[in-house]
Residue frames as a rotation matrix with the C-alpha (Angstrom) as fourth column:
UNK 1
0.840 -0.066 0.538 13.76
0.018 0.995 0.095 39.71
-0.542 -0.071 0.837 -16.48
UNK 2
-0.173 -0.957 -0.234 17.47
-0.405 -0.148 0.902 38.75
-0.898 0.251 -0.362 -17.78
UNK 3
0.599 0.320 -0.734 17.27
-0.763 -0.047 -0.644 37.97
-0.241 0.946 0.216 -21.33
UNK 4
0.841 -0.450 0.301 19.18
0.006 0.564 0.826 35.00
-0.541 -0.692 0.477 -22.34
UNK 5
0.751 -0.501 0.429 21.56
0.350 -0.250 -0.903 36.31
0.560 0.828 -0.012 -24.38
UNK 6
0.291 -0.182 0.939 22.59
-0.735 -0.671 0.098 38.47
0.612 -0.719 -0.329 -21.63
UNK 7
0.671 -0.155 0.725 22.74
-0.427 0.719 0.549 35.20
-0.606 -0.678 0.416 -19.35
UNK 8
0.771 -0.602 0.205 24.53
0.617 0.787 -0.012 33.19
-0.154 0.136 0.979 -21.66
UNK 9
0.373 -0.768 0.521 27.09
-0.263 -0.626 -0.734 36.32
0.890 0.137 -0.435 -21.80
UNK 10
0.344 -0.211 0.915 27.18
-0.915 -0.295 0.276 36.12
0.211 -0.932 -0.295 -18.19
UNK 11
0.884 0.021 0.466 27.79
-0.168 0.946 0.277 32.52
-0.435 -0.324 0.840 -17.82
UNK 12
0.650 -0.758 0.053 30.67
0.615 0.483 -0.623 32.70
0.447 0.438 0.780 -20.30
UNK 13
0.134 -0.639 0.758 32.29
-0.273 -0.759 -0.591 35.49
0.953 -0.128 -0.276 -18.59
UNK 14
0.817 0.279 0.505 31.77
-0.569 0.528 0.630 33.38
-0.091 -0.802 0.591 -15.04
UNK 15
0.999 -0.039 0.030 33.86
0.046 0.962 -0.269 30.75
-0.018 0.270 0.963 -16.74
UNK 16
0.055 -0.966 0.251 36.95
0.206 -0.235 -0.950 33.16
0.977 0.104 0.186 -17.72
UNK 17
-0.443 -0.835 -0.328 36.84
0.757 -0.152 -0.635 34.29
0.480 -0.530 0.699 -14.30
UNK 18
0.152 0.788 -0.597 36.02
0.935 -0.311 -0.171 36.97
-0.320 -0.532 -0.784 -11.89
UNK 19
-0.621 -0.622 -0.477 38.11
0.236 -0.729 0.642 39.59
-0.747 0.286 0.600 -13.37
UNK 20
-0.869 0.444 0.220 35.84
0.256 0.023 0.966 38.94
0.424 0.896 -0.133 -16.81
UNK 21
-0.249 0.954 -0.168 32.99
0.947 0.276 0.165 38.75
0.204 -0.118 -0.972 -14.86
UNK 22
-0.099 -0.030 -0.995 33.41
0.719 -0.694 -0.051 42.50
-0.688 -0.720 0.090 -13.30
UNK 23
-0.944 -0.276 -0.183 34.30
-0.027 -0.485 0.874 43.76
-0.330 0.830 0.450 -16.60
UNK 24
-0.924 0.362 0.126 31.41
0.103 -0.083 0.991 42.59
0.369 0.929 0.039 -17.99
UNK 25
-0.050 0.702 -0.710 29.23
0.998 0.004 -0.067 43.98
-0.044 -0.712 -0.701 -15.38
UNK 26
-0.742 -0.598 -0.302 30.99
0.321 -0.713 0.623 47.15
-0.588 0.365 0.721 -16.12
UNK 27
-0.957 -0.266 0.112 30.15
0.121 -0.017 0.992 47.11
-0.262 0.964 0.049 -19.90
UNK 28
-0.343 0.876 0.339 26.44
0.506 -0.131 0.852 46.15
0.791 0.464 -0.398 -19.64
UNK 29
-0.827 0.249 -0.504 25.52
0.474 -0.173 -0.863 48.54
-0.302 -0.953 0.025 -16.41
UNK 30
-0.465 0.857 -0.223 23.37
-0.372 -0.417 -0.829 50.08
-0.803 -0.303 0.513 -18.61
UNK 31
-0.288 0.360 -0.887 20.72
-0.928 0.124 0.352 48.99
0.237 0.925 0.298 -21.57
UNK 32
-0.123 0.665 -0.737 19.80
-0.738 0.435 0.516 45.84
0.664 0.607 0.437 -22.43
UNK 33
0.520 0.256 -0.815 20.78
0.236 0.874 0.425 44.18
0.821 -0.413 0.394 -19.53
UNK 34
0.471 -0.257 0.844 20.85
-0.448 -0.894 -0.022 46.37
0.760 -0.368 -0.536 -16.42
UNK 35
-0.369 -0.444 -0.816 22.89
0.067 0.863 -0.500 45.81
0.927 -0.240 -0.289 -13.51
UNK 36
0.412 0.839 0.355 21.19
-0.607 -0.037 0.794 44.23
0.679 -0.543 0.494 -10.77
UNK 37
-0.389 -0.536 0.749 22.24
-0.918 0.296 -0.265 42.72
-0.079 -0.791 -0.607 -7.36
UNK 38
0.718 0.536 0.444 20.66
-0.446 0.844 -0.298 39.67
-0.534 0.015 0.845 -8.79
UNK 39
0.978 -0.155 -0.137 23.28
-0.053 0.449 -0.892 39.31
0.200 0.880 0.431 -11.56
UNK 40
-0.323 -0.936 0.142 26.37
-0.787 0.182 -0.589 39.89
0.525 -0.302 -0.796 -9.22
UNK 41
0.086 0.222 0.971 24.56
-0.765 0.639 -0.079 37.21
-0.638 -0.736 0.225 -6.74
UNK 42
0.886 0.359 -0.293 24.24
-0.450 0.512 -0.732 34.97
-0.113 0.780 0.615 -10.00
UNK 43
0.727 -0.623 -0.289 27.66
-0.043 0.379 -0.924 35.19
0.686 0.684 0.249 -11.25
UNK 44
-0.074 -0.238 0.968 29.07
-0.988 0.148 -0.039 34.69
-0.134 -0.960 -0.247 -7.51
UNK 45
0.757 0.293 0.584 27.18
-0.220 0.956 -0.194 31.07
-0.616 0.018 0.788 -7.58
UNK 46
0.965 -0.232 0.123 28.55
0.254 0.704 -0.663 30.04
0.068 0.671 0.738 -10.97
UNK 47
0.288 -0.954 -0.080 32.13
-0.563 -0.101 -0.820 31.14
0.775 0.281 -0.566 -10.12
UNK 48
-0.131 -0.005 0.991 31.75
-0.876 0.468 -0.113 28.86
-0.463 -0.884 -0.066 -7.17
UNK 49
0.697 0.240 0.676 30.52
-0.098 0.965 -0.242 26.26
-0.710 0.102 0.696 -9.25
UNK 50
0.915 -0.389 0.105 33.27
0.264 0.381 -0.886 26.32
0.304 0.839 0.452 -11.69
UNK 51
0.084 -0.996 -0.017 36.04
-0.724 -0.049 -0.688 26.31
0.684 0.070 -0.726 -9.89
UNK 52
-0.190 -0.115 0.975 34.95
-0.703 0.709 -0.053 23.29
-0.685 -0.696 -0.215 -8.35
UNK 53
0.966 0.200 -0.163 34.71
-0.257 0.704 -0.662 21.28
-0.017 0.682 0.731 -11.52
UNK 54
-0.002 -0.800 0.600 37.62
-0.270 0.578 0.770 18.34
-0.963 -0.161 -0.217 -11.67
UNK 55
0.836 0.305 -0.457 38.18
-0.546 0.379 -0.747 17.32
-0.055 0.874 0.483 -14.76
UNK 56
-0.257 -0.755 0.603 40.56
-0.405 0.651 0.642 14.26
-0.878 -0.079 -0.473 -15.87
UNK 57
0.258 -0.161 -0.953 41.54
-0.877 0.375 -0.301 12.77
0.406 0.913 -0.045 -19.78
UNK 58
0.149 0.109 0.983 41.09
-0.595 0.804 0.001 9.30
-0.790 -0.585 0.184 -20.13
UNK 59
0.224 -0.103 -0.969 42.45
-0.950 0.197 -0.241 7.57
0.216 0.975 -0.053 -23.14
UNK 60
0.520 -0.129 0.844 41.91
-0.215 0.937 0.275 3.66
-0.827 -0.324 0.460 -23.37
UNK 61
0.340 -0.427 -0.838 44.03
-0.822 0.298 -0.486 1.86
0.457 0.854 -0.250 -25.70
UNK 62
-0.427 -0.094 -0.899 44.39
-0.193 0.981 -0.011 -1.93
0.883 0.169 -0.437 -26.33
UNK 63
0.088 0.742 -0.665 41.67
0.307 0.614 0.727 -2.07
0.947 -0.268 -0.174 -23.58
UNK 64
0.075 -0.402 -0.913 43.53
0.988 -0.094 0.122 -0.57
-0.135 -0.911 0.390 -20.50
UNK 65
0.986 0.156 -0.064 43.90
0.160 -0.985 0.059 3.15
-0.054 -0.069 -0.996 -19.31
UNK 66
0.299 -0.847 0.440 46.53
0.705 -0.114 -0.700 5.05
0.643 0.520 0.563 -20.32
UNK 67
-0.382 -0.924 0.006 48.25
0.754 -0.316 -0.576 7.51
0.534 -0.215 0.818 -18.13
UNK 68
0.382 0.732 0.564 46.00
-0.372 -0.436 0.819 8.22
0.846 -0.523 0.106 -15.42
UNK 69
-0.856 -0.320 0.407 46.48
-0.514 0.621 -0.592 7.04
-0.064 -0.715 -0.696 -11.82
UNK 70
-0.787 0.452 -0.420 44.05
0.381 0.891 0.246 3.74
0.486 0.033 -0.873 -10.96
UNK 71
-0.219 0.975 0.033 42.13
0.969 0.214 0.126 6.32
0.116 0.060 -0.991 -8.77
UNK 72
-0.128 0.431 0.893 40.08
0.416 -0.794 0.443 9.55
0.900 0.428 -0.077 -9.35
UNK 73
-0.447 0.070 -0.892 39.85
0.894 0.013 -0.447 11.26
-0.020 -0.997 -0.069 -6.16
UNK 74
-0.566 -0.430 0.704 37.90
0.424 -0.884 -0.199 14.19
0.707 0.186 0.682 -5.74
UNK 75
-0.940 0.043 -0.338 35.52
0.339 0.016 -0.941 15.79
-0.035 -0.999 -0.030 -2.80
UNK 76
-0.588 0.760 -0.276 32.18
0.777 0.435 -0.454 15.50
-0.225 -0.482 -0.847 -2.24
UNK 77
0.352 0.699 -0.623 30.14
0.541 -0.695 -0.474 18.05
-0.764 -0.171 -0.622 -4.17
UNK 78
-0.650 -0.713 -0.264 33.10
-0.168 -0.205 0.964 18.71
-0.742 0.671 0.014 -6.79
UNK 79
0.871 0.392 -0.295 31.59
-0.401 0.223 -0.888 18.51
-0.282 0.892 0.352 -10.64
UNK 80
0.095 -0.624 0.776 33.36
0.084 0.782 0.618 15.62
-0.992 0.006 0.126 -11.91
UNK 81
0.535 0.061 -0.842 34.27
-0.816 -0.219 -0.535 15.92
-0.218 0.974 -0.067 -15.91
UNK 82
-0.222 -0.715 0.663 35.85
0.077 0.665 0.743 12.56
-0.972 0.216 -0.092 -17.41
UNK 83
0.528 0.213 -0.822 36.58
-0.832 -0.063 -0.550 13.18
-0.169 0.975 0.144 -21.12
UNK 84
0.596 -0.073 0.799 36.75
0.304 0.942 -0.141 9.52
-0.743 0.327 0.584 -22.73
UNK 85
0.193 -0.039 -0.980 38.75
-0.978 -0.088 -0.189 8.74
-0.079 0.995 -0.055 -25.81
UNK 86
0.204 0.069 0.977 39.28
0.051 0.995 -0.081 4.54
-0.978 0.066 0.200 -26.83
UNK 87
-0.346 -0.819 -0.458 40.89
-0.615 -0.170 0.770 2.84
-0.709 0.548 -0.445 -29.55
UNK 88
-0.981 0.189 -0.044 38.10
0.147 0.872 0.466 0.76
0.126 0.451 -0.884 -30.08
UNK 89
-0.105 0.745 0.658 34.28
-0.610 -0.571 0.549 0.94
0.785 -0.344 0.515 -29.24
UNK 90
-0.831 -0.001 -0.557 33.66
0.528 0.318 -0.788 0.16
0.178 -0.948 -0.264 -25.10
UNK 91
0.196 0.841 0.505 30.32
-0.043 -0.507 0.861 0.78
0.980 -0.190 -0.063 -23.41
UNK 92
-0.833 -0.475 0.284 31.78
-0.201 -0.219 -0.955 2.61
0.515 -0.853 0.087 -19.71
UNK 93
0.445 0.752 -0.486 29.42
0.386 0.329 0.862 2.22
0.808 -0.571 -0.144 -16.60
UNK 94
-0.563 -0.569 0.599 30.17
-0.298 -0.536 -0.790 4.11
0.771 -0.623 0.133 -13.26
UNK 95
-0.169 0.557 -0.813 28.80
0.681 0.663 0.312 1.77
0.712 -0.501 -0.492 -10.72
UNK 96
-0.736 -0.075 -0.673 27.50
0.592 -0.553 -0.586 3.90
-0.329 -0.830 0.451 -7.64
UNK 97
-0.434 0.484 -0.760 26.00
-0.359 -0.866 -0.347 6.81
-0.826 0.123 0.550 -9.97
UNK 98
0.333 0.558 0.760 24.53
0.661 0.436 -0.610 4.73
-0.672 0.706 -0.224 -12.46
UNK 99
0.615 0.190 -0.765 25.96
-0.533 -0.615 -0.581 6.44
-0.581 0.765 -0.277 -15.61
UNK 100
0.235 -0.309 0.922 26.61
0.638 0.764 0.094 4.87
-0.733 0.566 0.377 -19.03
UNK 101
0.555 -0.148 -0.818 28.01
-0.601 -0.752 -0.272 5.79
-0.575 0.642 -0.507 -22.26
UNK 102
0.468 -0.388 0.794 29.07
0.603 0.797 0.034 3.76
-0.646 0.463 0.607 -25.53
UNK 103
0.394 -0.580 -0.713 32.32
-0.700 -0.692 0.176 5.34
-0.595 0.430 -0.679 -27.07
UNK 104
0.770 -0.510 0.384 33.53
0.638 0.587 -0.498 4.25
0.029 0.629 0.777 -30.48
UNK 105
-0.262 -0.965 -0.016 37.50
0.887 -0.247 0.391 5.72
-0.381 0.088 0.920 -31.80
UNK 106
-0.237 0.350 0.906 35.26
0.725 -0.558 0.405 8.44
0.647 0.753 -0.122 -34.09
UNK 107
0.437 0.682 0.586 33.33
-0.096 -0.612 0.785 9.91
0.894 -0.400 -0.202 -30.99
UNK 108
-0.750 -0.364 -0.552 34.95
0.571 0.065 -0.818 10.44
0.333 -0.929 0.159 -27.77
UNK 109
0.138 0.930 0.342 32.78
0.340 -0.369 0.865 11.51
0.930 -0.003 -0.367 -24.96
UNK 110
-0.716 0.105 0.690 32.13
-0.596 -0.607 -0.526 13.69
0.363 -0.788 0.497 -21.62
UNK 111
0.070 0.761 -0.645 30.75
0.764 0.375 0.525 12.45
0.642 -0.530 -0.555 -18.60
UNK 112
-0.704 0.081 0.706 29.58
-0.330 -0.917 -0.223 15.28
0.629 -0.390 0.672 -16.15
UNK 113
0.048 0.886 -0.461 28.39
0.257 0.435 0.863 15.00
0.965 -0.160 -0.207 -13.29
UNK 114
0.212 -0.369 0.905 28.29
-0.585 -0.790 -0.184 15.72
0.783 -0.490 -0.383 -9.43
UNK 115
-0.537 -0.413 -0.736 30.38
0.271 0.742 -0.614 13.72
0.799 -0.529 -0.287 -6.97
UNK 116
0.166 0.653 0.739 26.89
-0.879 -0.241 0.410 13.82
0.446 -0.718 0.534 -4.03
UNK 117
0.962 0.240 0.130 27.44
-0.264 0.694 0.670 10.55
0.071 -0.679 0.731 -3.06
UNK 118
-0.264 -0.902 0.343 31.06
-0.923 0.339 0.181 9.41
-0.280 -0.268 -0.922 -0.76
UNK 119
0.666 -0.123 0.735 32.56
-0.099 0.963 0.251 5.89
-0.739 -0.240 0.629 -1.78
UNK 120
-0.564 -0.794 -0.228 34.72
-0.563 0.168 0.810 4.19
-0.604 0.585 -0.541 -3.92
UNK 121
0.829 0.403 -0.387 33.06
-0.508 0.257 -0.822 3.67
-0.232 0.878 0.418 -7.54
UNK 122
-0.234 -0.513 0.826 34.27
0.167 0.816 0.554 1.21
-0.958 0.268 -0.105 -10.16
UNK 123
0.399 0.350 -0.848 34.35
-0.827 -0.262 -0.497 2.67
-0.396 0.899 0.185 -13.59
UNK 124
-0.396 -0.651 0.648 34.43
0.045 0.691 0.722 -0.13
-0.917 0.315 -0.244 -15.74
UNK 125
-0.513 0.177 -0.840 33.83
-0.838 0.107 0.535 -1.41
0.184 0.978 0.093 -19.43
UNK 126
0.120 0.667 0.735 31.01
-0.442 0.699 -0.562 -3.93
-0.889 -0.258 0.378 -19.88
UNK 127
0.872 -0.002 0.490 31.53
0.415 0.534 -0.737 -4.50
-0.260 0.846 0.466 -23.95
UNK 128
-0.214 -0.523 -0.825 34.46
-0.510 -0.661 0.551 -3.91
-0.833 0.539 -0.125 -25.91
UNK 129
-0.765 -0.001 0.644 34.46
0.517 0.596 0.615 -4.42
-0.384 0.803 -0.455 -29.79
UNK 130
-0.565 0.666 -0.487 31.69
-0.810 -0.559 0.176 -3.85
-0.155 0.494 0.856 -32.50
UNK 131
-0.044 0.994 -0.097 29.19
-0.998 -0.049 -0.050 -5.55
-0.055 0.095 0.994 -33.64
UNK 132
0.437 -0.073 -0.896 31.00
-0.334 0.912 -0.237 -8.97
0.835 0.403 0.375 -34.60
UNK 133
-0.763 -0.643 -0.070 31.86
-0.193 0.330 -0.924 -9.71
0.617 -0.691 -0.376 -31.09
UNK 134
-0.352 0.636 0.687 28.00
-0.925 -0.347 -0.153 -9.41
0.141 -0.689 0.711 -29.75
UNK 135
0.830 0.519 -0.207 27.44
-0.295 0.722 0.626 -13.11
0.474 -0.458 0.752 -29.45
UNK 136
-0.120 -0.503 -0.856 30.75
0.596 0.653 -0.467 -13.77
0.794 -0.566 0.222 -27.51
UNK 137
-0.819 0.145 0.555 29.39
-0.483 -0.696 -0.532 -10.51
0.309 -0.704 0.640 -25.23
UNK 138
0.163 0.853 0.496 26.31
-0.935 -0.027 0.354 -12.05
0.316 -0.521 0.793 -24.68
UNK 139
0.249 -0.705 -0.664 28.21
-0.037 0.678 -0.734 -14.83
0.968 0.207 0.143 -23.51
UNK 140
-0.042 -0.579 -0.814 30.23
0.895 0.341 -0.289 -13.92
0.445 -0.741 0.504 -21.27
UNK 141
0.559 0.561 0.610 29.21
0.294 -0.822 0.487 -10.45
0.775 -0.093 -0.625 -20.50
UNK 142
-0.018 -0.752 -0.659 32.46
0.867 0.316 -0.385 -10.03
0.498 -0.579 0.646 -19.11
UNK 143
0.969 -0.049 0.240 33.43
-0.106 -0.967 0.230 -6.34
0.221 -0.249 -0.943 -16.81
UNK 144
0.234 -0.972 0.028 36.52
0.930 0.216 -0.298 -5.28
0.283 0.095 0.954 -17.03
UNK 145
0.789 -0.025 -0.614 37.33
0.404 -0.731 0.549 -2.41
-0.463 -0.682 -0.566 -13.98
UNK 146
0.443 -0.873 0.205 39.77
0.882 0.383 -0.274 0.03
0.160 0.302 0.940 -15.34
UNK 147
-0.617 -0.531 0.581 39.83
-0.044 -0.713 -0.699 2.56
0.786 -0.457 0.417 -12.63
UNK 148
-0.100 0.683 -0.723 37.85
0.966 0.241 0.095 3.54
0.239 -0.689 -0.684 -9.36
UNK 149
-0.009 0.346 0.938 36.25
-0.052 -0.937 0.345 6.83
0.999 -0.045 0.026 -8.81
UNK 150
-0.038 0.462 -0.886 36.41
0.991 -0.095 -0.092 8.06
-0.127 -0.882 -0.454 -4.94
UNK 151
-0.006 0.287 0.958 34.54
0.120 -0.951 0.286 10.67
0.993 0.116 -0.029 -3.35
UNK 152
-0.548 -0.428 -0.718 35.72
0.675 0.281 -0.682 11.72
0.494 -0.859 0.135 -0.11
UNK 153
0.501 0.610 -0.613 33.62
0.865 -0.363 0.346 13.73
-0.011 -0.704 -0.710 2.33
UNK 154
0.698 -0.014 0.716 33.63
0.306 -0.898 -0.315 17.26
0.647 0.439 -0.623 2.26
C-alpha cells in the first residue's frame, strides 16, 4: 500500500509537472515507496487533472468586479478555481451549482469546483455590508449579478 507521505509527495510533484513527476519516480524507485505501475498510472490521472484547472482573480470593490471580463468561460469538465477578494463583506452564490460563500476584506476566499453541468450561471452577491445593514437586507433582499459563469460542452 502507498503510504501517504509518499502520495502527498507524489501529488505535489504531479502539480510541478511531468518532468518533476519522472524525477521523482526516479528518486523513490526503491525503499519506502517502490515503484509501481500503479503510481505512474496515478500520477498520469492527476497531471490530467491539473492542467485542466481554470483559475480566474476576482477582486470586488465599491460593489462591482474589477478587471475581469463579464463572462467566465471555460469547458465542460475543466476544475474551475475563482479566488474572491472584496472591499467589503458580500455573501457570493453561483446559481446553477448551488455554491455559497460569505467574504469579508480580512478573508478572501477559493471556490473550487467542477464545471459538469453546460449553461450560463449567474454569480451574484445576495448581501453586501455587515451586520448594521441586516434589517435593510431582510428587506429588500436585493441580488446583484456581477458576472456569469459559462460552461460550454466538451
Amino acid at each position: 500500500m502507498l503510504g501517504s507521505t509518499c502520495f502527498r509527495d507524489l501529488v505535489c510533484a504531479t502539480q510541478q509537472g511531468a518532468r518533476h513527476v519522472a524525477s521523482w519516480l526516479d528518486a523513490r524507485g526503491t525503499g519506502a515507496c517502490p515503484r509501481r505501475p500503479a503510481i505512474a498510472l496515478l500520477s498520469v490521472a492527476l497531471l490530467c487533472g491539473a492542467a485542466n484547472v481554470r483559475e480566474f482573480e476576482i477582486s470586488i470593490r465599491d460593489r462591482r468586479v474589477e478587471a475581469v471580463a463579464p463572462t467566465l468561460r471555460v469547458k465542460r469538465g475543466e476544475t474551475v478555481l475563482l479566488r474572491w477578494r472584496t472591499d467589503e463583506a458580500v455573501s457570493l452564490h453561483v446559481h446553477g451549482y448551488d455554491l455559497r460563500m460569505s467574504l469579508s476584506s480580512a478573508s478572501p476566499g477559493i471556490m473550487r469546483f467542477e464545471a459538469g453541468i453546460a449553461g450560463r450561471f449567474p454569480v451574484a452577491a445576495h448581501e453586501f455590508g455587515g451586520g448594521a445593514d441586516r434589517d435593510a437586507r431582510s428587506k429588500t433582499r436585493r441580488e446583484v449579478t456581477l458576472l456569469y459563469l459559462e460552461v460550454l460542452p466538451e
